[in-house]
N, C-alpha and C positions, 0 to 999 in steps of 0.2 A: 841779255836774255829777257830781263823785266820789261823791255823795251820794246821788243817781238810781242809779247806778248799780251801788253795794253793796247799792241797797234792791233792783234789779231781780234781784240775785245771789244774793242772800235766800232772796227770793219766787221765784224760777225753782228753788232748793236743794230747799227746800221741799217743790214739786212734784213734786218726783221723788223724793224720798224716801216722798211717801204713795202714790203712783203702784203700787209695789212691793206694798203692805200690801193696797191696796185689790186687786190681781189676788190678793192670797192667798187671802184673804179668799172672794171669791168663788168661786174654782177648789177649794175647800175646801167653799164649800156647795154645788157641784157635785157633790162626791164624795160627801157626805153623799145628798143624792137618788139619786143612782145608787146607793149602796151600800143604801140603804133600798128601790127601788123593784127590787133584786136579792133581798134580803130578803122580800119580800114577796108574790113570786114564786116562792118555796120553800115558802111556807106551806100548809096546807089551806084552800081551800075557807072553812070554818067561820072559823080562826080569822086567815087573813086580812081577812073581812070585822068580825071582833072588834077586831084592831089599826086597821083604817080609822076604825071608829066611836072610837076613841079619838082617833085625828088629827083630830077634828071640834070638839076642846078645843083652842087652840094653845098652842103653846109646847112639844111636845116631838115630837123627831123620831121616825120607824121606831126604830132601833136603841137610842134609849131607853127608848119604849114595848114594845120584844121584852126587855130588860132587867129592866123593872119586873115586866113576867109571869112571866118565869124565876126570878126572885128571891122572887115570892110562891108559886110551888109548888115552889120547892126548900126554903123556908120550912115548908113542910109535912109534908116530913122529916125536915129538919136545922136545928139550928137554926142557922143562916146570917146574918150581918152584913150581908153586901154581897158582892156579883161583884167579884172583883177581877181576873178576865180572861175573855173570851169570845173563844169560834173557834165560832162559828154554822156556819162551814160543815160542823166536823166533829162537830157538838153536844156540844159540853164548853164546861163552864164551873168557872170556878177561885172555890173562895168561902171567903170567910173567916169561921170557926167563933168564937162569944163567947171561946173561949179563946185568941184569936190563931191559931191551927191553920188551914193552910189545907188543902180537901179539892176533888178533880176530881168533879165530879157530871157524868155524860151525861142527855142529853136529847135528843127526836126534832124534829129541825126542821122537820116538814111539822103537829105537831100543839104542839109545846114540853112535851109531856109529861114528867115526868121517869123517866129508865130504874131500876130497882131494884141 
């Protein structure tokens, strides 16, 4: 009987422990759609319908495919590593330079152009 009943203590532990993860989880890919589908909502015209045709690929969300755009024409200035932070709403973005160096690049967020 004491045996039923540590297993039930387990198993009831358990469940409440993934209980937690799985609400994060989700309320986290909530936030991801909202922040993307606010994103997107900023864009032009043109190159929102550029970043949709890219979600037609899965596997990567808004904020990563406005990432990847940003990062291939700031590429074309600088020569650029990676985003190492982004504030889209104020269009800057922080990138780091092959020398370690990091450098603020603005850009327009109704087209992702970058500003000179």
């Amino acid at each position: 009987m004491k045996l039923w009943i540590g297993a039930i203590a387990v198993a009831g532990c358990a469940i409440l422990m993934a209980a937690p993860q799985h609400a994060y989880a989700q309320a986290s890919q909530t936030f991801q759609t909202a922040l993307g589908k606010a994103e997107l909502a900023e864009l032009s015209p043109e190159k929102r319908a550029e970043v949709e045709g890219r979600m037609k690929q899965p596997g990567q969300t808004v904020p990563e495919i406005l990432q990847t755009i940003l990062l291939n024409s700031i590429k074309l200035k600088y020569p650029a590593n990676r985003i190492v932070a982004l504030d889209f709403g104020r269009g800057t973005a922080v990138v780091e330079l092959p020398s370690k160096e990091m450098r603020t690049v603005e850009f327009d967020t109704r087209t992702l152009a970058i500003k000179s």
